[in-house]
C-alpha distance (Angstrom), angle and dihedral (degrees) to the residues before:
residue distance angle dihedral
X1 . . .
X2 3.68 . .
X3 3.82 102.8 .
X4 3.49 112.9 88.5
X5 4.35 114.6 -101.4
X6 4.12 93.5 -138.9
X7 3.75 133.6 49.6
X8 3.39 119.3 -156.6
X9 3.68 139.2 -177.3
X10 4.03 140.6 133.9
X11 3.79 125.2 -122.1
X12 3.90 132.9 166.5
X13 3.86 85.6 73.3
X14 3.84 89.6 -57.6
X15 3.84 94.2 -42.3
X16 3.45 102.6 113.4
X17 3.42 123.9 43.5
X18 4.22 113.6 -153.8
X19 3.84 117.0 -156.5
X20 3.90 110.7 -176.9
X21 4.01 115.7 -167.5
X22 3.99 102.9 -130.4
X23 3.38 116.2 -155.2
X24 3.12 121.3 77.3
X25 3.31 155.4 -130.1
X26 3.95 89.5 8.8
X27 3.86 94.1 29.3
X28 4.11 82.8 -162.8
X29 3.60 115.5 -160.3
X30 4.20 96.0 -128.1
X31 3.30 129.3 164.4
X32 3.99 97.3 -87.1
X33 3.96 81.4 48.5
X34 3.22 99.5 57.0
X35 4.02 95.9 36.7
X36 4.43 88.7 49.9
X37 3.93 84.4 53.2
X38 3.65 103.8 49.3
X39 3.70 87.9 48.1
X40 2.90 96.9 59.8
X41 4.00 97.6 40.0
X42 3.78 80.4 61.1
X43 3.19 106.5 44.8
X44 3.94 95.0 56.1
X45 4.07 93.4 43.0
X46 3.89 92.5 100.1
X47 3.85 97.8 36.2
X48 3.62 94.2 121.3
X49 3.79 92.5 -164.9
X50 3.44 98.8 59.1
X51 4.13 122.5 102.1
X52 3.98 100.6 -174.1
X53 3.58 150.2 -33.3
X54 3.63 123.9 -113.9
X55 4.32 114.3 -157.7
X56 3.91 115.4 -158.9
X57 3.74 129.6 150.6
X58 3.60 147.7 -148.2
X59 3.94 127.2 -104.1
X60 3.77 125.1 40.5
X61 4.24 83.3 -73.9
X62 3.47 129.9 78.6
X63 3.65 88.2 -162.3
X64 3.51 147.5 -56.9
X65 3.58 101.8 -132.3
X66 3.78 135.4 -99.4
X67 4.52 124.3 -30.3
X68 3.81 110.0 -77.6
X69 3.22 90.6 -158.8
X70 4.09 84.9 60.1
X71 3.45 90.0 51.2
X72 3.55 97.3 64.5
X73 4.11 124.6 109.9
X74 3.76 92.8 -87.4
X75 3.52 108.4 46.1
X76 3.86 97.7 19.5
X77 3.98 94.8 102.7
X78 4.01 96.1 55.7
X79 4.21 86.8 46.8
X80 3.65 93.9 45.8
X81 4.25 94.2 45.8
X82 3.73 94.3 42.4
X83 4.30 89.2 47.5
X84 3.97 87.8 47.6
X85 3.86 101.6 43.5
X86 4.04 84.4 45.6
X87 3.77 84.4 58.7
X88 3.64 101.1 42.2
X89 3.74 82.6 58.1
X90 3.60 102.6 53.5
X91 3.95 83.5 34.2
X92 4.30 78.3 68.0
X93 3.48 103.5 25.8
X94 4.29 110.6 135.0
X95 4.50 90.0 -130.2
X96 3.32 136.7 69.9
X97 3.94 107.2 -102.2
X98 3.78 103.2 -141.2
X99 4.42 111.8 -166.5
X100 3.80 123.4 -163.1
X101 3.64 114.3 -159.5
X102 3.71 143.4 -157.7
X103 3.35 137.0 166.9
X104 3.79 119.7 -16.1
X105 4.07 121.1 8.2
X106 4.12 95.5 176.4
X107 3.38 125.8 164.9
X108 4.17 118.5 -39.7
X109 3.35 86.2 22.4
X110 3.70 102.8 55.4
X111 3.48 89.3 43.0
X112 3.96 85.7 55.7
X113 3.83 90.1 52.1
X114 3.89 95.4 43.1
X115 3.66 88.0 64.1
X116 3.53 95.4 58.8
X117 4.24 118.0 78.9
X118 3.53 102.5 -117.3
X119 3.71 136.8 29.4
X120 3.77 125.4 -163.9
X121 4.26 116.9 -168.3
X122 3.49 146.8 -152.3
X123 3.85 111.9 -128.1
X124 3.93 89.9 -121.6
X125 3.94 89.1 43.1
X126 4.11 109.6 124.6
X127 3.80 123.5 -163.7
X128 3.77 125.1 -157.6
X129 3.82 146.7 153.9
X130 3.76 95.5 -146.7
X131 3.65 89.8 168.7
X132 4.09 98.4 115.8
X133 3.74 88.9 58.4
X134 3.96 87.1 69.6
X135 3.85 84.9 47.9
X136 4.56 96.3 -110.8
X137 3.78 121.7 86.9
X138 3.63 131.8 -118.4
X139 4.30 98.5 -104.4
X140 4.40 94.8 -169.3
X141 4.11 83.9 49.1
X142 2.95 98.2 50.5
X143 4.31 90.0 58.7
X144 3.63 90.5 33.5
X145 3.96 113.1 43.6
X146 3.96 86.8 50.1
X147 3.68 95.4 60.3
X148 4.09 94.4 38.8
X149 4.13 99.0 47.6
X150 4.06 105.1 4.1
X151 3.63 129.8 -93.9
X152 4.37 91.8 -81.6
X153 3.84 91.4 61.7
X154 3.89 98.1 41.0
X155 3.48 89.5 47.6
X156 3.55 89.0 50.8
X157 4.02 92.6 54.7
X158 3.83 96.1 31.9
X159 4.02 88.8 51.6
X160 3.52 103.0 43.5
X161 3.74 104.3 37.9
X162 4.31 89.5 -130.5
X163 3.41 134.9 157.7
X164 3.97 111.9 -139.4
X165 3.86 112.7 -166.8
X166 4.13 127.3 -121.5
X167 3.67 95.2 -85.6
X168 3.99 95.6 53.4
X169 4.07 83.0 44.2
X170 4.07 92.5 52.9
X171 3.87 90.8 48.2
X172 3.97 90.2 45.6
X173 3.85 96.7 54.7
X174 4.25 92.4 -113.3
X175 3.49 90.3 111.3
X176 3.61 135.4 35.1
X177 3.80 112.1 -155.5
X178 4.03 135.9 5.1
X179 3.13 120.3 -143.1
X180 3.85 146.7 146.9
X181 3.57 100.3 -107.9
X182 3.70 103.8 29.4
X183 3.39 92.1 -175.6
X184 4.14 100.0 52.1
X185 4.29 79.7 44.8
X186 4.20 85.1 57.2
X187 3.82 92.1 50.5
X188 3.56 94.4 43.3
X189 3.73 93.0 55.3
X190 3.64 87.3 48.8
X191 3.81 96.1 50.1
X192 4.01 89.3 53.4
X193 3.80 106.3 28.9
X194 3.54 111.3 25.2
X195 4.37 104.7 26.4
X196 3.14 105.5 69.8
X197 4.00 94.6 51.6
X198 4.01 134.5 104.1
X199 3.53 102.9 -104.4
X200 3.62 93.8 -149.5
X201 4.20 83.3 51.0
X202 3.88 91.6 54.7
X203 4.06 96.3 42.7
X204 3.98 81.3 57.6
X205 3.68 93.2 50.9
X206 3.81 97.6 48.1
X207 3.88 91.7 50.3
X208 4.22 88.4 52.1
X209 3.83 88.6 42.8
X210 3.82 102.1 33.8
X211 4.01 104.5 39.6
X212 3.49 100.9 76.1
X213 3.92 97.0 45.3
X214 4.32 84.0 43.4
X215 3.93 91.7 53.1
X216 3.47 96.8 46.2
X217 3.94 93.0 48.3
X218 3.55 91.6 48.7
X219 3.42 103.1 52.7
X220 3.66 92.2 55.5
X221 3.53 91.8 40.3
X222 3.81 85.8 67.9
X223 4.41 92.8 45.2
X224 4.21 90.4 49.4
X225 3.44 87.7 45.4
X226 3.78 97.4 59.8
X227 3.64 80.9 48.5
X228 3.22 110.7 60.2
X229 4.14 88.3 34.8
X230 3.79 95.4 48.2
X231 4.04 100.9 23.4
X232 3.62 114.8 28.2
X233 3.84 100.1 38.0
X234 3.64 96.1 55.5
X235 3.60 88.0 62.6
X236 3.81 119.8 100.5
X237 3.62 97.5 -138.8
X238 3.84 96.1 55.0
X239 3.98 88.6 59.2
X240 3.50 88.1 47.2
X241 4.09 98.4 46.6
X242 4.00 86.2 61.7
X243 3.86 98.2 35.3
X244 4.11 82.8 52.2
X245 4.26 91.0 52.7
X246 3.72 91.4 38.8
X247 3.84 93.3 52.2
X248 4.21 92.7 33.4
X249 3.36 98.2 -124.5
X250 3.87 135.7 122.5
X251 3.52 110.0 -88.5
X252 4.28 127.1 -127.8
X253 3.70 119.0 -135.6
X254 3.90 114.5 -152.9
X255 4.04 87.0 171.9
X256 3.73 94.7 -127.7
């Protein structure tokens, strides 16, 4: 595709910074995705004006998660590195990270906004790691969910491949607020919570509160990594999970 997947630009007199996920309906976190939004992520980390960024997107989707294609044997290391080190980034980053939701947040792309701080929904929004239904696991999740809504609940999405809707998400502690327009709800909390701060105030704050939570998510982000590298793509039915969506057909488990 020629257009580019991310807008970007800052308003609030350079306070907020918007990032809008351009390609819809899937909004599919590819390569160039995920290479547009961790340039930008790094380019604003020093901008000592800024207060936060707020991610949204275009289409009824937030997104449906990362390239299957890019997840199979050959290219899976590159997509799984370049995910991860976008994470560790935003796991660091000196803002808030504010995420307005609609529709579907599966997979890539709810591990994407589950490393952000807060999350603001769509009543009709539905969250899911349907990763084991393609036969692999979903490695960032797997540090994340855990440390957002305890290791019972992740396991419970990571396991079963659901999708639980907006309300189940509120009451779980993945999201922080429902509301019709998620993204209006984002800039509202802004307005009143996070506006009328010194910037250079807040980026302390986040490094006392965030640190602990980033170091512990990175270190294990490195571990499940090797796992699903090393372990689960050397299996036959993980190859055969993705050739099965890719070629829309049932897949067939030999367990090995």
């Amino acid at each position: 595709m020629s257009e580019a997947p991310l807008k970007a630009w800052l308003e609030r007199d350079g306070a907020l910074l918007r990032l809008r996920l351009a390609r819809p309906k899937a909004n599919i976190l590819d390569a160039a995705m995920i290479a547009a939004l961790d340039r930008v992520f790094t380019e604003h980390a020093a901008n000592a004006g800024l207060l936060a960024v707020l991610v949204d997107h275009e289409g009824p989707h937030f997104s449906f998660g990362a390239s299957v294609e890019e997840h199979l044997p050959s290219r899976c290391a590159a997509m799984v590195r370049g995910l991860h080190a976008l994470l560790e980034r935003m796991l660091d980053w000196p803002r808030p990270i504010l995420v307005a939701i609609r529709g579907q947040c599966l997979g890539g792309g709810l591990e994407f906004a589950a490393a952000g701080n807060f999350l603001f929904a769509a009543p009709e929004a539905q969250f899911g790691q349907p990763e084991m239904k393609l036969a692999v696991f979903a490695p960032a999740a797997s540090c994340l969910l855990p440390e957002r809504i305890g290791q019972s609940r992740a396991e419970d999405l990571l396991f079963s491949g659901r999708t639980i809707d907006a309300a189940t998400a509120l009451g779980w502690g993945l999201v922080n607020e429902v509301a019709p327009d998620p993204v209006a709800a984002a800039l509202a909390y802004f307005e009143h919570h996070l506006a009328p701060k010194s910037a250079a105030s807040l980026a302390y704050a986040v490094k006392a509160a965030r640190a602990p939570y980033a170091m512990r998510v990175k270190q294990r982000l490195a571990e499940v990594e090797r796992i699903y590298l090393e372990g689960l793509m050397k299996t036959r039915d993980a190859v055969e999970g993705l050739n099965a969506f890719l070629e829309k057909r049932a897949p067939k488990w030999e367990h090995r």
